[in-house]
C-alpha positions as CSV (number, residue, x, y, z in Angstrom):
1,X,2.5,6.8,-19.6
2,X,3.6,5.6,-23.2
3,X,7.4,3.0,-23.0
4,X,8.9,6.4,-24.1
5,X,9.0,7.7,-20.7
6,X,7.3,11.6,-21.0
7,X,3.8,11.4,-20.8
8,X,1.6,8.8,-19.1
9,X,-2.4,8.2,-19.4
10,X,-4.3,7.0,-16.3
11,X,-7.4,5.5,-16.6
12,X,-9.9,5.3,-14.0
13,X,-11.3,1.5,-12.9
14,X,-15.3,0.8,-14.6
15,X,-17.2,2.6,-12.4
16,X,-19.5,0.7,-9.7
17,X,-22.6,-1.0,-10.4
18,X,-21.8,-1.9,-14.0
19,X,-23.3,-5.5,-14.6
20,X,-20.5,-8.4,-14.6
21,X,-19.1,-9.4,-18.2
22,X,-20.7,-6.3,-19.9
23,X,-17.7,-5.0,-22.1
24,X,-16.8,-1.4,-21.4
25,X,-15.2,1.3,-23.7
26,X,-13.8,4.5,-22.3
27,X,-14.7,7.5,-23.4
28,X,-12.5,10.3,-23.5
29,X,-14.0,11.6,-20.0
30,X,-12.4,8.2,-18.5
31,X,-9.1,9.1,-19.9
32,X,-7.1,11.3,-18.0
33,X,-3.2,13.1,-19.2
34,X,-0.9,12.9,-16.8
35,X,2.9,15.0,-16.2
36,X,4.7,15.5,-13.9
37,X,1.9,15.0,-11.7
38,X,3.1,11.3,-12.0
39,X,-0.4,9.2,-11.7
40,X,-3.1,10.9,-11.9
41,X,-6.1,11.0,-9.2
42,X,-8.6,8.2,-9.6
43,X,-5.7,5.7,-10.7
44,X,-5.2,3.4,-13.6
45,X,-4.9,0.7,-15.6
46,X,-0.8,0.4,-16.2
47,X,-1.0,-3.0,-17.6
48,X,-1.6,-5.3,-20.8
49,X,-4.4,-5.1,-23.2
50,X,-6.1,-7.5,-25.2
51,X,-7.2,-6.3,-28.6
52,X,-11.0,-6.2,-29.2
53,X,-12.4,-8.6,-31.0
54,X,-9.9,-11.5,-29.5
55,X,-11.5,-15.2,-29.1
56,X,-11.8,-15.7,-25.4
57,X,-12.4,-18.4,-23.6
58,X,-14.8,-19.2,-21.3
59,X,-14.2,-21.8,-18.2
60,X,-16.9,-23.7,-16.2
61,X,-16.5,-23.0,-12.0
62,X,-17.2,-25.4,-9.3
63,X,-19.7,-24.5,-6.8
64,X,-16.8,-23.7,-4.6
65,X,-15.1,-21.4,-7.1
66,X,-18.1,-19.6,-8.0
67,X,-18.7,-18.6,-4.2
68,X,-15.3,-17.7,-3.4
69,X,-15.4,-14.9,-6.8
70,X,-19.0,-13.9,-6.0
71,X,-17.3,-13.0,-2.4
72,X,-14.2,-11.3,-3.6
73,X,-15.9,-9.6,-6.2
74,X,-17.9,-7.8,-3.5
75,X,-14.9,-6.7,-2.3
76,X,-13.8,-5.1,-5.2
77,X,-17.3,-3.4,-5.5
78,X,-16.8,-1.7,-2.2
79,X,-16.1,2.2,-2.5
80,X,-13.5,3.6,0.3
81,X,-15.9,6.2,2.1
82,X,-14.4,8.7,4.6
83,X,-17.4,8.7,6.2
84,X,-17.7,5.0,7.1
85,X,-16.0,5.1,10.7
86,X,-14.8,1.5,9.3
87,X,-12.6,3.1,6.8
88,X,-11.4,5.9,9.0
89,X,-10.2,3.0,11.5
90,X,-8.5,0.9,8.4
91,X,-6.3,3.6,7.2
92,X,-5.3,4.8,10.9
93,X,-4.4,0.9,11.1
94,X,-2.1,1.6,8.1
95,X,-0.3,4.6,9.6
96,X,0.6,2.7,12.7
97,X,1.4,-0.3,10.9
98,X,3.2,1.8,8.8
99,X,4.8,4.7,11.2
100,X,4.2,3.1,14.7
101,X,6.3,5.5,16.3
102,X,4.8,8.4,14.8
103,X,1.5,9.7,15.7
104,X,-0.9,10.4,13.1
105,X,-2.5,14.2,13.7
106,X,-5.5,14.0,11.6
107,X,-7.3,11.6,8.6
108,X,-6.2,14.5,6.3
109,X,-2.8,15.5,7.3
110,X,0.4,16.5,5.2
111,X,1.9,13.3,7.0
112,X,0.2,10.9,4.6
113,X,2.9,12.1,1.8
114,X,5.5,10.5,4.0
115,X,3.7,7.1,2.6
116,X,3.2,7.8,-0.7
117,X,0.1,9.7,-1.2
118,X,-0.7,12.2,-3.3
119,X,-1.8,14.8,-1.3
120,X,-3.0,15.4,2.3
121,X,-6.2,13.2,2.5
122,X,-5.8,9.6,1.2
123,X,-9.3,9.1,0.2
124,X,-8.7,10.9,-3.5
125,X,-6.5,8.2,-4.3
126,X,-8.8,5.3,-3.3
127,X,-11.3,5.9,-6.0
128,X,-8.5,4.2,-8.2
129,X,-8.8,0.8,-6.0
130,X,-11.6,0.9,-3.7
131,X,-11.4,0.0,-0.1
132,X,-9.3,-3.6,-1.3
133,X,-6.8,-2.0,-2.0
134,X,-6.4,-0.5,1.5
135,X,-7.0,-4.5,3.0
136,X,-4.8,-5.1,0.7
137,X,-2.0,-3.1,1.7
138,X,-2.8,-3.6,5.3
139,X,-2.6,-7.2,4.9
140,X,0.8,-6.8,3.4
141,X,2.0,-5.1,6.5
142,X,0.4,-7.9,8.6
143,X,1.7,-10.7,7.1
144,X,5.0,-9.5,5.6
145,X,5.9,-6.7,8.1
146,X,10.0,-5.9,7.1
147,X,8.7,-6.6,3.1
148,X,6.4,-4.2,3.9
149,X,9.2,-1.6,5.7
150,X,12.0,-2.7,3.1
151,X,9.1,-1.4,0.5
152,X,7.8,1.7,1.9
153,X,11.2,2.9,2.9
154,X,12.9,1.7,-0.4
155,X,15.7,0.2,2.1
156,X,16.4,-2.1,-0.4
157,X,18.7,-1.7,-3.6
158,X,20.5,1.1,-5.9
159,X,17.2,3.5,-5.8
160,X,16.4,5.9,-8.6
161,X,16.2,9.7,-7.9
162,X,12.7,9.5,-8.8
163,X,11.3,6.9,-6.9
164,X,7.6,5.9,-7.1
165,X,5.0,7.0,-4.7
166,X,4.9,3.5,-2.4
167,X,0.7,3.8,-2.1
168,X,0.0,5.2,-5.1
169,X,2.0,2.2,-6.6
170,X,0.0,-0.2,-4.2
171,X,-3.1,0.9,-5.8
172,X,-1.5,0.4,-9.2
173,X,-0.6,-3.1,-8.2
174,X,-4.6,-3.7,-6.5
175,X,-6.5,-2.9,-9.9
176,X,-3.6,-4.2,-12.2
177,X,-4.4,-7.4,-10.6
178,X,-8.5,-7.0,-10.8
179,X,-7.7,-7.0,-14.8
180,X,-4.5,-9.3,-15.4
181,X,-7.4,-12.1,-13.5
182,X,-10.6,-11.0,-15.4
183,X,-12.4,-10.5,-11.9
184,X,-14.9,-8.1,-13.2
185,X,-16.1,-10.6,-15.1
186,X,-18.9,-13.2,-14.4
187,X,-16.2,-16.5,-14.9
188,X,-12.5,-16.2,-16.2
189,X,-12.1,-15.6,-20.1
190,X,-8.5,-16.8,-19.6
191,X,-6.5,-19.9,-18.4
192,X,-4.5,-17.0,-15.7
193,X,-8.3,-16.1,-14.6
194,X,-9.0,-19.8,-14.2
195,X,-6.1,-20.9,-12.7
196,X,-6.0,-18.1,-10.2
197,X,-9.8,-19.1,-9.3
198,X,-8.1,-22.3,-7.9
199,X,-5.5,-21.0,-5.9
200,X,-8.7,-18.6,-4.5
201,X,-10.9,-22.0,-3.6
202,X,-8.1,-23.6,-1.1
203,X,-7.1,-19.9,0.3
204,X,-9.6,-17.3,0.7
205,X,-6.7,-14.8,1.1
206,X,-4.9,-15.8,-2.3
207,X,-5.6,-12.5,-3.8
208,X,-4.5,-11.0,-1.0
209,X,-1.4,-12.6,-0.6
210,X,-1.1,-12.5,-4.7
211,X,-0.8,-8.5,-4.1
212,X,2.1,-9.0,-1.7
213,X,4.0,-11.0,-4.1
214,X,3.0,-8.5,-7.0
215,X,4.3,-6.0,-5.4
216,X,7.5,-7.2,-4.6
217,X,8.1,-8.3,-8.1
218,X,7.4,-5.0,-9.4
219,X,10.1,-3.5,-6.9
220,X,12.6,-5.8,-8.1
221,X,11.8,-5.3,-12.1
222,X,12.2,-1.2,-11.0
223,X,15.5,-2.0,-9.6
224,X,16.7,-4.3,-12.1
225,X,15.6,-1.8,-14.9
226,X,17.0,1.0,-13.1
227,X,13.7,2.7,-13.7
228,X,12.1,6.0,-12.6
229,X,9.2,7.3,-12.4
230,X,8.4,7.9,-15.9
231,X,8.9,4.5,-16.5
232,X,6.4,2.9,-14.0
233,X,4.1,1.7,-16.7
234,X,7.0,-0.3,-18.3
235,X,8.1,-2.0,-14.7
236,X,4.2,-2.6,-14.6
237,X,4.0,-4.3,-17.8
238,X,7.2,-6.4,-17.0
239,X,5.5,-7.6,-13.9
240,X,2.0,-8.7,-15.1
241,X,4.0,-10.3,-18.1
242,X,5.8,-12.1,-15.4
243,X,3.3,-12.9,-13.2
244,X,1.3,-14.4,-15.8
245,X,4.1,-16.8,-17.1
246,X,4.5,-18.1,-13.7
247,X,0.6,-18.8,-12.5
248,X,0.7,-21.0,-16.2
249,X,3.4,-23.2,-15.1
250,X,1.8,-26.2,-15.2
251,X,3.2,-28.0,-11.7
252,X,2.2,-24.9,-10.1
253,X,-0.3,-25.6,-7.3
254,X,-0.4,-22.7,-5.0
255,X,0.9,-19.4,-4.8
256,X,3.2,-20.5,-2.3
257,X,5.2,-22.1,-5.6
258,X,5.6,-19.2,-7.5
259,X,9.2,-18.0,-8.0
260,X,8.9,-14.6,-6.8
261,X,6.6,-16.2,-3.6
262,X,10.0,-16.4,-2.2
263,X,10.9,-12.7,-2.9
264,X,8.6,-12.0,0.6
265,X,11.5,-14.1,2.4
266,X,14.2,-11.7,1.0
C-alpha cells in the first residue's frame, strides 16, 4: 500500500529454511497487488527499508544473548500447521480468550471473521507470521486481557469506517517486528537489533511482550491519524519509526521503560 492510500503491496516473509544472514531479493512471484482485498494472504512487510548497499554494523553477543536469539529464532522458524493438534488447541485458546462466551463451531468457521480474519479458516493467514504470531497474540490476551478486548473490539476512540482487520493487523505487527530487530539474521546489523538482544537476555518473553506494546502503539497512531484502512501501511511506518526512537534512548533499560509500555495500563 504506497502513503497515497489506493493501492497496497504485500510481501510474503523469506520463506523457511533460508540460511541466517544470507541477503534475500524478491522476485516478482514474492510480491503480491493488493485492493480492496485490504492485505493480501500470506502477509507482509508494512514497514521501513534500508537501501541496499547501506554500511551495517555488526555487534559481538554474549553467550547468554546468543542462546536466547538461537531460541527465539526457532520460534520464528516454526510454520502454523492445521494438522499439528498443538496448533488446533492454540487457536481454540484464542477464540475463548477472545469470545469466552461464544462457542466456537468448527477450526474453519465463518465465526473467525468476527476476529479479524480473512476468511473462514485462519490458517491462510498464518503463513504471513508463522505459529509466533498466534503465541503472540495469545500472550497478549493473557497478560493484557481488557488491552486485548479494548483492541479487538476497537472500544476505544473516534474509530474510522474502515477499521483494520484486528488479526490480520497482529500478524502485521509479528513480522514487522522480526525485521525492524534484524532477527533473521545471525547477530544484529543495527544498535535497535542490539539493544533489543538485551532486553531478550533478562526476559525471555521481551519479544513477546514487545508485540503487546507494538500493537497498542499502532492503535493509538491509527486514531491519532484518523486513518483507514488504506492507510495501514502509513500507521505502520509511524509506529516502527517510533518504536525505534524509543528502544535508542539511552537510559532505557527494559521494555518496562518505554513510553508507550504504559499504553497497556490505559
Amino acid at each position: 500500500m504506497d502513503d497515497r492510500g489506493g493501492s497496497f503491496v504485500a510481501v510474503r516473509r523469506i520463506s523457511q529454511g533460508l540460511e541466517r544472514g544470507s541477503v534475500y531479493h524478491s522476485s516478482s512471484a514474492e510480491v503480491v497487488a493488493g485492493s480492496a482485498a485490504w492485505l493480501g494472504r500470506g502477509l507482509s512487510c508494512v514497514c521501513v527499508q534500508g537501501r541496499d548497499g547501506d554500511p551495517r554494523p555488526s555487534f559481538d553477543l554474549t553467550p547468554a544473548q546468543e542462546e536466547c536469539l538461537q531460541r527465539l529464532q526457532s520460534r520464528i522458524d516454526v510454520a502454523y500447521d492445521s494438522s499439528i493438534s498443538q496448533h488446533q488447541e492454540a487457536l481454540k485458546d484464542l477464540w475463548k480468550l477472545a469470545f469466552p462466551e461464544e462457542e466456537l463451531h468448527g477450526i474453519v468457521s465463518e465465526q473467525w471473521k468476527e476476529m479479524g480474519w480473512q476468511g473462514k479458516d485462519p490458517s491462510t493467514d498464518f503463513r504471513g507470521g508463522g505459529f509466533i504470531s498466534l503465541e503472540n497474540l495469545l500472550y497478549f490476551a493473557r497478560q493484557f486481557p481488557k488491552s486485548f478486548q479494548d483492541l479487538l473490539r476497537k472500544q476505544v476512540g473516534d474509530r474510522s469506517v474502515w477499521e483494520y482487520p484486528f488479526a490480520v493487523a497482529g500478524i502485521n505487527i509479528t513480522f514487522m517486528l522480526i525485521q525492524m530487530l534484524d532477527l533473521e539474521a545471525v547477530k544484529p546489523r543495527s544498535i535497535v537489533g542490539e539493544t533489543f538482544l538485551r532486553f531478550l537476555s533478562v526476559n525471555e518473553s521481551a519479544f513477546d511482550l514487545l508485540y503487546c506494546i507494538a500493537f497498542k502503539l499502532m492503535d493509538q497512531q491509527w486514531l491519532s491519524m484518523r486513518a483507514s484502512y488504506m492507510e495501514f501501511n502509513t500507521v505502520m511506518k509511524s509506529t516502527r519509526r517510533q518504536l525505534e526512537r524509543e528502544i535508542m534512548v539511552e537510559d532505557i533499560t527494559c521494555l518496562e521503560d518505554l513510553p508507550s509500555y504504559s499504553l497497556l495500563s490505559q
